[in-house]
C-alpha positions as CSV (number, residue, x, y, z in Angstrom):
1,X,-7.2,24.0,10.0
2,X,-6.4,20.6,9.2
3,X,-3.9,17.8,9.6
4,X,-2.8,15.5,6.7
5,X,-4.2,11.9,7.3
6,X,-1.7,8.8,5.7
7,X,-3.5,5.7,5.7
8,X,-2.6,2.8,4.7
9,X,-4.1,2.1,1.5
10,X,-3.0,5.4,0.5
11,X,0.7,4.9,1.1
12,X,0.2,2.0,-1.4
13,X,-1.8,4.1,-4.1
14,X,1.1,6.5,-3.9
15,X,3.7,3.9,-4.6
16,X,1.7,2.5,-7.5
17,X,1.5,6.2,-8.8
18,X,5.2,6.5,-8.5
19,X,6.0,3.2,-10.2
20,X,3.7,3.9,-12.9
21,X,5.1,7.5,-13.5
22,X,9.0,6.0,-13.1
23,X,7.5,3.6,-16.1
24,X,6.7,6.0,-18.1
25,X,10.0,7.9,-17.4
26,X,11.8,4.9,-18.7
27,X,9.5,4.4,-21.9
28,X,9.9,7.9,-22.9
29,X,13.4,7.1,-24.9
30,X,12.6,3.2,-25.4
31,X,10.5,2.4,-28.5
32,X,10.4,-0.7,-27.9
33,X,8.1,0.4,-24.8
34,X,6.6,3.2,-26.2
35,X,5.7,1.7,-29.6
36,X,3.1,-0.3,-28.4
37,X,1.1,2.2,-26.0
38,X,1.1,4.8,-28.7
39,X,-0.6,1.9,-31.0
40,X,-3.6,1.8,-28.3
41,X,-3.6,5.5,-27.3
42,X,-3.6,6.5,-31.3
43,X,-6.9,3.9,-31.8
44,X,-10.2,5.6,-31.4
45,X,-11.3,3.0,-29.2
46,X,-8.1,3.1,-26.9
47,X,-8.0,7.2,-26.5
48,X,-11.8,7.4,-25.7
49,X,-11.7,4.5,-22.9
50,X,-8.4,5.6,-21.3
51,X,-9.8,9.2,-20.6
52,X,-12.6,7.6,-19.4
53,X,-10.1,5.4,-17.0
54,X,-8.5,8.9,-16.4
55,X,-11.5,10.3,-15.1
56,X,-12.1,7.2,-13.0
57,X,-8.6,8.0,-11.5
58,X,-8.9,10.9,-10.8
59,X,-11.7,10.8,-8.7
60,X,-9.9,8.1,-6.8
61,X,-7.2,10.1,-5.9
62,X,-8.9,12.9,-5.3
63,X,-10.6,10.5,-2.4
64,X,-6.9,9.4,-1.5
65,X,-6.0,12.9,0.2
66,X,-7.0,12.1,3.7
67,X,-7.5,14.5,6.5
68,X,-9.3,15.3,9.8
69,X,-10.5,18.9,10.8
70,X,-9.2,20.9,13.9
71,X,-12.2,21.4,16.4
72,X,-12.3,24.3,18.3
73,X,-9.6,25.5,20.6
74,X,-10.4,25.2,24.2
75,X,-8.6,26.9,26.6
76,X,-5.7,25.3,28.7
77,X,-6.0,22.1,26.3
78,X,-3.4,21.3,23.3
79,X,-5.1,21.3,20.1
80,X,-7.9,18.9,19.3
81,X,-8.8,17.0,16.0
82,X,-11.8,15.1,14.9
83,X,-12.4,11.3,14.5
84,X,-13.9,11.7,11.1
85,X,-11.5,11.1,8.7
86,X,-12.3,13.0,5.4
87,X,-10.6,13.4,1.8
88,X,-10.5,16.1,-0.8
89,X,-13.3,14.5,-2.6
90,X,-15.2,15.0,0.6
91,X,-14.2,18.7,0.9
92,X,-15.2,19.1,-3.1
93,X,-18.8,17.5,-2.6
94,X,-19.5,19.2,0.5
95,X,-22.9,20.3,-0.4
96,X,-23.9,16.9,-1.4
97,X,-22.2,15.1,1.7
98,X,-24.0,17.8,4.0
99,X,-27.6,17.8,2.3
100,X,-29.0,15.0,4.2
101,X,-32.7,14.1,4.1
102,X,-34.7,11.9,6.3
103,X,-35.1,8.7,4.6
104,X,-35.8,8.2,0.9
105,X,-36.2,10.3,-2.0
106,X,-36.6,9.6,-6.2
107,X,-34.0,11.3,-8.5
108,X,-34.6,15.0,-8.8
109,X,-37.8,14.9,-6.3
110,X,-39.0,17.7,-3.7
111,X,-41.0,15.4,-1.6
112,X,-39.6,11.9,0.6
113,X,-40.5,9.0,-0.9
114,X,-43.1,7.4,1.3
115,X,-46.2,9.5,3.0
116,X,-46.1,10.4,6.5
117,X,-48.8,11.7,9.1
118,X,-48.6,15.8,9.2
119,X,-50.5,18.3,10.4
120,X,-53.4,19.8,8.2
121,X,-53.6,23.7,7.2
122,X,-56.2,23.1,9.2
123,X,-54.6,21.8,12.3
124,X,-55.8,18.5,11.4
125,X,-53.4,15.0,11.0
126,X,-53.2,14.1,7.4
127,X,-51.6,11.8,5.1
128,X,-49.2,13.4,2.2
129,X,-45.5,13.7,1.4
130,X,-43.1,15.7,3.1
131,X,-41.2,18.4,1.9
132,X,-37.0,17.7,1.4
133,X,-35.4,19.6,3.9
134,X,-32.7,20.6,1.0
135,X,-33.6,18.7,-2.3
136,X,-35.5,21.9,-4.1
137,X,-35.9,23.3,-1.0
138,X,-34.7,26.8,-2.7
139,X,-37.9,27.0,-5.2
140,X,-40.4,29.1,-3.5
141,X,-43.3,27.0,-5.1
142,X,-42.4,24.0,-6.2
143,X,-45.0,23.2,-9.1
144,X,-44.6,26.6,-11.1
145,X,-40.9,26.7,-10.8
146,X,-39.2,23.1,-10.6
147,X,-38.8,22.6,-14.4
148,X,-38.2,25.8,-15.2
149,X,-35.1,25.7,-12.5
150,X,-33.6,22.4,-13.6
151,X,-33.8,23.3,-17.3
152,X,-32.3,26.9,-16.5
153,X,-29.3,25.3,-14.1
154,X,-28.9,22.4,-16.3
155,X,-28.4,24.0,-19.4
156,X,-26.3,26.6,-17.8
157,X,-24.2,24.3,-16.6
158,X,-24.1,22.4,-20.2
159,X,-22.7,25.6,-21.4
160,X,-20.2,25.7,-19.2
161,X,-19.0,22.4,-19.8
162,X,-18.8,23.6,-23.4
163,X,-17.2,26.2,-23.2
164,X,-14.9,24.1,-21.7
165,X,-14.1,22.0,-24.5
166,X,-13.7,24.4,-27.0
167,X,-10.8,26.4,-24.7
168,X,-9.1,22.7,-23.9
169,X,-9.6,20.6,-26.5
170,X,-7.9,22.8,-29.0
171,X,-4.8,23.1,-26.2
172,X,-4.5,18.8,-26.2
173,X,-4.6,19.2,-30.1
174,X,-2.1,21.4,-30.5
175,X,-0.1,20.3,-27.5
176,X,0.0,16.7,-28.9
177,X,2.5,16.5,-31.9
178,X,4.9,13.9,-30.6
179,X,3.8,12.9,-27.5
180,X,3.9,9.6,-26.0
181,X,0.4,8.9,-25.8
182,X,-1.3,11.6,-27.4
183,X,-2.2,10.8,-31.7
184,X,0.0,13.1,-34.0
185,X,-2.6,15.7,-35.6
186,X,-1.6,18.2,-37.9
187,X,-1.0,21.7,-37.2
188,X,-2.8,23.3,-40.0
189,X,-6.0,21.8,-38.3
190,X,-6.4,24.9,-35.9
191,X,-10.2,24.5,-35.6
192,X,-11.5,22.8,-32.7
193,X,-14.9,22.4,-34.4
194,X,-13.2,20.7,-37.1
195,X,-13.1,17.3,-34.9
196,X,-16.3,17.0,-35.3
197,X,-17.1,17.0,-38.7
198,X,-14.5,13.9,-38.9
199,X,-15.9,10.6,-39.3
200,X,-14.1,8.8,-37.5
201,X,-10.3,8.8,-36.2
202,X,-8.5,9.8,-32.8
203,X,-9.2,13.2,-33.4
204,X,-12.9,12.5,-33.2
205,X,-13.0,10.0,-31.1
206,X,-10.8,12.1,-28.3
207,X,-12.9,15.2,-28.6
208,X,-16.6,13.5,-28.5
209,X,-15.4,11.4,-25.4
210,X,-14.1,14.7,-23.8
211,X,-17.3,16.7,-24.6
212,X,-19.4,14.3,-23.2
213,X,-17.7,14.0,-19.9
214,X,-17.6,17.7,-19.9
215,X,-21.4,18.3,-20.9
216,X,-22.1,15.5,-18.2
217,X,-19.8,17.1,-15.5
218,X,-21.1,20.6,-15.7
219,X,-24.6,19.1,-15.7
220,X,-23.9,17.6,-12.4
221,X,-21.9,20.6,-10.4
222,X,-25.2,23.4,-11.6
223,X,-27.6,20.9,-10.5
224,X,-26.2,18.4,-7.6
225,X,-25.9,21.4,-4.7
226,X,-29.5,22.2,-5.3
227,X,-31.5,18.5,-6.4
228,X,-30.7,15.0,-5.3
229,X,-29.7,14.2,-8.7
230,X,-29.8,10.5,-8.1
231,X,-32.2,10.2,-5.0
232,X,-31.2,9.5,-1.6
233,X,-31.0,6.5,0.2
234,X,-32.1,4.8,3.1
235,X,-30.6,7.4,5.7
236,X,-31.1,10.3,3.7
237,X,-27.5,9.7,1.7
238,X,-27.0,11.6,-1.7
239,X,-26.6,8.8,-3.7
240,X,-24.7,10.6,-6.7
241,X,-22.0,11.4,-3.2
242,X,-21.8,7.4,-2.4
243,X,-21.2,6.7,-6.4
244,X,-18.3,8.9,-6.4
245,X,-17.2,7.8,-3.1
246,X,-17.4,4.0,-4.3
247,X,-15.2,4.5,-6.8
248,X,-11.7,4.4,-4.7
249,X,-13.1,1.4,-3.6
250,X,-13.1,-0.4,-7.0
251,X,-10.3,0.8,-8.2
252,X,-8.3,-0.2,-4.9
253,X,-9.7,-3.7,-5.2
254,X,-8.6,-3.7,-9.0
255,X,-4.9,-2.3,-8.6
256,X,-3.9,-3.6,-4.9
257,X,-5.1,-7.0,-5.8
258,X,-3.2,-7.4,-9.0
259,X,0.0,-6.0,-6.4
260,X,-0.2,-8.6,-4.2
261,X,-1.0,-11.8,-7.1
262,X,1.8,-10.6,-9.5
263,X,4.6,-12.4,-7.7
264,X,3.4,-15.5,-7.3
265,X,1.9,-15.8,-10.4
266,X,5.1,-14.5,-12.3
267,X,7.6,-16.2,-10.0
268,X,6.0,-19.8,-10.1
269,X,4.1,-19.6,-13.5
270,X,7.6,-19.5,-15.2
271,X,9.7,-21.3,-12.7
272,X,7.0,-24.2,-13.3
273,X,7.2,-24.1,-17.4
274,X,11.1,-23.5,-17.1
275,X,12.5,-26.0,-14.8
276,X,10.0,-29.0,-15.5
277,X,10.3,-32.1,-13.4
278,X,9.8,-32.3,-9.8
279,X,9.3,-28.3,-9.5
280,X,6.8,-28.5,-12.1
281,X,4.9,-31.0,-10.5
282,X,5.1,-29.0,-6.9
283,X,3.6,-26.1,-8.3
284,X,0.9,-27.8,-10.2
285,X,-0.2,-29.8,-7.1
286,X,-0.1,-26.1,-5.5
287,X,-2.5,-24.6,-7.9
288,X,-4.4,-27.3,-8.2
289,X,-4.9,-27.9,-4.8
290,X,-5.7,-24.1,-4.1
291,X,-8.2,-24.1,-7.3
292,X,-10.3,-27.5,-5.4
293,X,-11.3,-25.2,-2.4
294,X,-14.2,-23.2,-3.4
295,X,-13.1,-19.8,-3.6
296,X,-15.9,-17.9,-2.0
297,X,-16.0,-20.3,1.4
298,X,-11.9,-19.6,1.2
299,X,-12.3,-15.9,1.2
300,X,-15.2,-15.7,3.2
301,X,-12.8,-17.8,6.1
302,X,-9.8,-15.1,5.4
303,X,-12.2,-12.3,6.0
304,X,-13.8,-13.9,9.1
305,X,-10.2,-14.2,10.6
306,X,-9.0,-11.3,9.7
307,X,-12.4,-9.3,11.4
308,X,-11.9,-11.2,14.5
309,X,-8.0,-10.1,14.6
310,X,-9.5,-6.8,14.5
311,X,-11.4,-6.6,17.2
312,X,-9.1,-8.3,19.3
313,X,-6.6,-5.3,18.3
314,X,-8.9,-2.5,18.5
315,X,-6.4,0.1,20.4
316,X,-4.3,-0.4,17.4
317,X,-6.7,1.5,15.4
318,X,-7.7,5.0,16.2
319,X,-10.7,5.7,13.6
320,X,-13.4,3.7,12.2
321,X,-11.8,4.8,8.8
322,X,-8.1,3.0,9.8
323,X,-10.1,-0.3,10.8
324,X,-12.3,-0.5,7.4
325,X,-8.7,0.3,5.5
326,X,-7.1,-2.3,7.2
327,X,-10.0,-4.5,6.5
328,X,-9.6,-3.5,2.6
329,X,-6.1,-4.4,2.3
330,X,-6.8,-7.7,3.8
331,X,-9.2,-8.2,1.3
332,X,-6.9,-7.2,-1.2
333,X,-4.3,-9.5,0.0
334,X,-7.2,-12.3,0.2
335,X,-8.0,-12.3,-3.3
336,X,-4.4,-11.7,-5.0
337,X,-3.2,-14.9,-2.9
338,X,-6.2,-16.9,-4.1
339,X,-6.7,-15.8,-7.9
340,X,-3.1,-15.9,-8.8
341,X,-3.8,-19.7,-10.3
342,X,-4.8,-18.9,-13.6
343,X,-2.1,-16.5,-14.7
344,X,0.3,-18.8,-13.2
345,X,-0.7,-21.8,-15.8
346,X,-0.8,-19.7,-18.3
347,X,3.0,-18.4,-18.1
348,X,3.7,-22.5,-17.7
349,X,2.7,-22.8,-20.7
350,X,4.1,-20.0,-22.7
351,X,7.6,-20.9,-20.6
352,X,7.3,-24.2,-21.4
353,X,7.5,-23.4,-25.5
354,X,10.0,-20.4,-24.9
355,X,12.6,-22.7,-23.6
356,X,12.7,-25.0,-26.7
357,X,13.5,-21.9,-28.6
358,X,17.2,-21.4,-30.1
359,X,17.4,-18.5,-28.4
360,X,17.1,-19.9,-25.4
361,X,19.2,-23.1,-26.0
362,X,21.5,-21.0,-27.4
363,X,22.0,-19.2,-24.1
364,X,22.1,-22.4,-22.0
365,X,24.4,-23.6,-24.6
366,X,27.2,-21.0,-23.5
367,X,26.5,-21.6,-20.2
368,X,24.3,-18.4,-19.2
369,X,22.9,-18.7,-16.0
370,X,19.2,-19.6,-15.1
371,X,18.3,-16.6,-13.3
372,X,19.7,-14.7,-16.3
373,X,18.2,-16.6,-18.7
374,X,14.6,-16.4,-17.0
375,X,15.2,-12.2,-16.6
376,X,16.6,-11.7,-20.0
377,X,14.8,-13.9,-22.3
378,X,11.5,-15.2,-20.4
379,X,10.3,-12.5,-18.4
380,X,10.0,-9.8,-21.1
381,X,8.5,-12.5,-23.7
382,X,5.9,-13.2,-21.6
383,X,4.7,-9.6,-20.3
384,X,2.3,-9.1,-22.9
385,X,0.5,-12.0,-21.8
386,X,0.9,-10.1,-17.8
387,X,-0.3,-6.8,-19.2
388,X,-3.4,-8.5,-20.7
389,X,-4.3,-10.6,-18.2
390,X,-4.1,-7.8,-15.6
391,X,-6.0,-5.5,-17.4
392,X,-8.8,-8.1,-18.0
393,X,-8.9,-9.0,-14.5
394,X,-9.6,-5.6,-13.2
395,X,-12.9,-5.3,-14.0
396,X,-13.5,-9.0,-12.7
397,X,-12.2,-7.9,-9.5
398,X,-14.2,-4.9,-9.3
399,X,-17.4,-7.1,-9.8
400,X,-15.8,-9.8,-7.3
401,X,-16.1,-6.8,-4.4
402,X,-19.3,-5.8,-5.5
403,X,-20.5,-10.0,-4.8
404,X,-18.5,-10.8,-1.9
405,X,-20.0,-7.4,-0.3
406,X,-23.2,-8.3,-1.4
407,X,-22.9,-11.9,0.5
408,X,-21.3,-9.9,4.0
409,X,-17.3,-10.9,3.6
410,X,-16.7,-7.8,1.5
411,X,-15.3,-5.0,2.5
412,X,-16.2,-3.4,6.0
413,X,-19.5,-2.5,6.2
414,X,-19.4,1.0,7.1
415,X,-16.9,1.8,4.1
416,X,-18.6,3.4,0.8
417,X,-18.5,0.5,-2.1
418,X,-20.7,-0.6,-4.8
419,X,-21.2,-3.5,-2.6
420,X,-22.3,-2.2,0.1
421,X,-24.7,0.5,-1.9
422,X,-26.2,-3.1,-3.9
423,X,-26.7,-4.8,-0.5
424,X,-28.2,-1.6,1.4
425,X,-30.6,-1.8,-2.0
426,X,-31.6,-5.4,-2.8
427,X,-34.1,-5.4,-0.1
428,X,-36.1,-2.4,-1.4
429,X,-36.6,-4.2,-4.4
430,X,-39.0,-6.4,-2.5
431,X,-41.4,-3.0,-1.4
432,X,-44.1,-1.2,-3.1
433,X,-43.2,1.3,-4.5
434,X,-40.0,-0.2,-5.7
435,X,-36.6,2.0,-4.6
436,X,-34.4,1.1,-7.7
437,X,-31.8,4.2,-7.9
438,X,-29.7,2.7,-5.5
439,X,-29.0,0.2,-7.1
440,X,-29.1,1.4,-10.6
441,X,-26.4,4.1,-10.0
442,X,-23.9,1.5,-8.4
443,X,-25.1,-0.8,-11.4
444,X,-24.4,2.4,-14.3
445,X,-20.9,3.3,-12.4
446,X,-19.7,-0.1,-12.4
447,X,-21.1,-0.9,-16.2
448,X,-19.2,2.1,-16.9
449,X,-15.7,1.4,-15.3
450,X,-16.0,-2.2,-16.7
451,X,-16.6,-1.4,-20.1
452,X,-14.1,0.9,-20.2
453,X,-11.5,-1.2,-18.6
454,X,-12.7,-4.4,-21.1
455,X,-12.5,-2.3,-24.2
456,X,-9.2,-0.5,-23.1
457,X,-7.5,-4.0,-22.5
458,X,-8.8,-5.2,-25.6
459,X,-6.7,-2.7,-27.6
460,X,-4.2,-3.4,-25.3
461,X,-3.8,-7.1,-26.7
462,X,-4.0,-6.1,-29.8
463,X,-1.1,-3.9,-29.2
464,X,1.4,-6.2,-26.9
465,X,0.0,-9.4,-28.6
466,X,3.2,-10.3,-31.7
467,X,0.5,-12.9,-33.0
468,X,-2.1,-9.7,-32.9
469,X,-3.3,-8.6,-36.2
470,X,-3.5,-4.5,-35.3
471,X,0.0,-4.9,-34.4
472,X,2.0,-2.2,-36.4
């Protein structure tokens, strides 16, 4: 049995899911709203990175759903659960979690990385590589049958992530007439091969992207239980198990950030443009002042504080997994207090050329109200600069975890993070034979989530931008 495990971080992620799904409540009837999001999710471009975000997502919620397991009943004692907090992504790559080796071992090997002293057929002490306790540990002899079991598994799985696609692509196709975010395709087209022979378009775009996550996916769940797809690292981790787990981690520092640097940017960016004068000239002695401290000594102080607070509290924190979450969210709260600066000038100067606008005057003219003024008139005007700032700044602060973890005022140390995987790596770079999966699966996960998140916001300016070209 289990018991359902609310941590902090996940209270937030469900409050941000919630807001976003109340959002999209409210843009379902409002054109004006939905007008612009079916412009990105009807571009090639836009549909193919956003269910590439979705996947992203997905994965992090599925690491969101925390819980710790019952131990065994004792007799005379009231029921007893574990310290280890784990999540459904946990539960779903058990086998991968579980199968730990030694030390090191390359992508897809059956032997540890380095040579060790054994014992000879002859009773002897020799020098040679171990056998994996679980990586190929299955193949009953290892040279005859290795590539004959990872192309059998592989393309097995392949198929099965086509199949796949042909029963659920034609579903979104047909499904899709109308919808808010899904490209109107035509009804006659009842083929789901006929994507394919498209050049170009949603259509194709949509269904390539899909088929490749699905080819990729089914590659991974026939071959991961059985081969360290990725290696292993130091400890004997599955590495392809910390990428996935390092994703939450990202996208926490992405959304949670933006949270906590929305108000203050919103709030004083436009106050500062609107009001002029002796306001103005507070907040840019603020943001100035704040920009002057060098940002990584700043954080790096925060963090230091914050860890010492801590320890002094430990009581207050019953797992190791509470005391790295708390740890997070200070982070979080670190980085949205000190990067709100440069959205903040840049709604001073949009509010400073809304207010000179007839619209505006006109309001002040019949004696409308400030705060009315700045929610009525200001605040929507300037949200497509919000949306594309935010969006852009994601992947920034995704790489931002990745360096501040990589210099020791990242996120906790025993928490999963691309970070953390890049600084357990950077010293085997320096050893012969080099280890370099580590660090090139945390480097491919983040390239991908990046990219993804750059290209996505890209169409989203083009979108929410009135001066954009693609705007329709």
């Amino acid at each position: 049995m289990i018991k359902p495990v609310l941590l902090w971080s996940d209270a937030l992620i469900l409050l941000l899911l919630w807001s976003v799904v109340g959002l999209v409540w409210l843009a379902r009837n409002n054109e004006a709203l939905r007008g612009p999001w079916r412009q990105v999710m009807r571009n090639p471009v836009g549909a193919g990175t956003a269910l590439i975000l979705a996947v992203y997502v997905g994965i992090g919620l599925l690491d969101s759903l925390h819980y710790v397991e019952r131990l065994p009943d004792q007799p005379g004692r009231e029921a007893q659960y574990s310290g280890e907090v784990r999540s459904a992504l946990d539960w779903v790559l058990t086998p991968l979690r579980e199968n730990v080796e030694k030390t090191y071992s390359a992508p897809f090997a059956i032997q540890l990385y380095a040579k060790e002293t054994m014992k000879g057929p002859e009773g002897g002490e020799i020098r040679d590589f171990p056998r994996l306790k679980h990586g190929g540990a299955h193949l009953a002899d290892a040279d005859k049958d290795f590539w004959p079991d990872v192309l059998l598994r592989g393309g097995l799985g392949m198929l099965g992530g086509l199949v796949l696609w042909l029963v659920v692509f034609p579903l979104w196709q047909r499904g899709s007439e109308g919808d808010l975010v899904a490209p109107v395709v035509s009804a006659k087209n009842k083929s789901p091969l006929t994507p394919l022979l498209e050049r170009g378009g949603l259509a194709s775009a949509f269904a390539w992207t899909l088929l490749a996550i699905l080819l990729l996916a089914g590659l991974l769940v026939a071959l991961a239980p059985y081969y360290h797809v990725l290696g292993t690292d130091k400890v004997g981790q599955d590495v392809l198990y910390l990428s996935l787990k390092s994703i939450r981690t990202g996208l926490l520092i992405g959304s949670l950030t933006t949270l906590v640097m929305l108000p203050f940017a919103l709030s004083l960016g436009i106050a500062a443009g609107y009001f002029g004068g002796r306001i103005d000239d507070v907040i840019q002695y603020l943001y100035t002042t704040l920009n002057s401290i060098p940002g990584v000594l700043l954080i790096a102080a925060a963090v230091l504080v914050v860890q010492v607070q801590i320890e002094a509290h430990a009581e207050l924190f019953n797992t190791a997994a509470a005391r790295s979450d708390v740890r997070l969210l200070a982070l979080c709260g670190i980085l949205g207090v000190t990067g709100w600066t440069g959205l903040a000038r840049l709604l001073r100067a949009e509010a400073l050329k809304l207010r000179e606008l007839e619209f505006v005057q006109a309001a002040r003219a019949f004696g409308v109200g400030h705060g009315r003024i700045l929610l009525r008139h200001l605040l929507p005007n300037v949200m497509h600069l919000v949306l594309i700032t935010v969006v852009l700044d994601f992947s920034g602060l995704v790489l931002a975890e990745a360096v501040l973890s990589y210099v020791g005022v990242g996120v906790d140390p025993g928490m999963i993070s691309f970070g953390n995987m890049i600084n357990g790596a950077r010293l085997e770079l320096a050893r012969e034979p080099v280890v370099w999966w580590q660090l090139a699966a945390a480097f491919l996960f983040m390239f991908v989530l990046v990219l993804a998140a750059n290209l996505f916001a890209d169409q989203v300016r083009e979108a929410l931008d009135p001066k954009s070209s693609g705007r329709k």
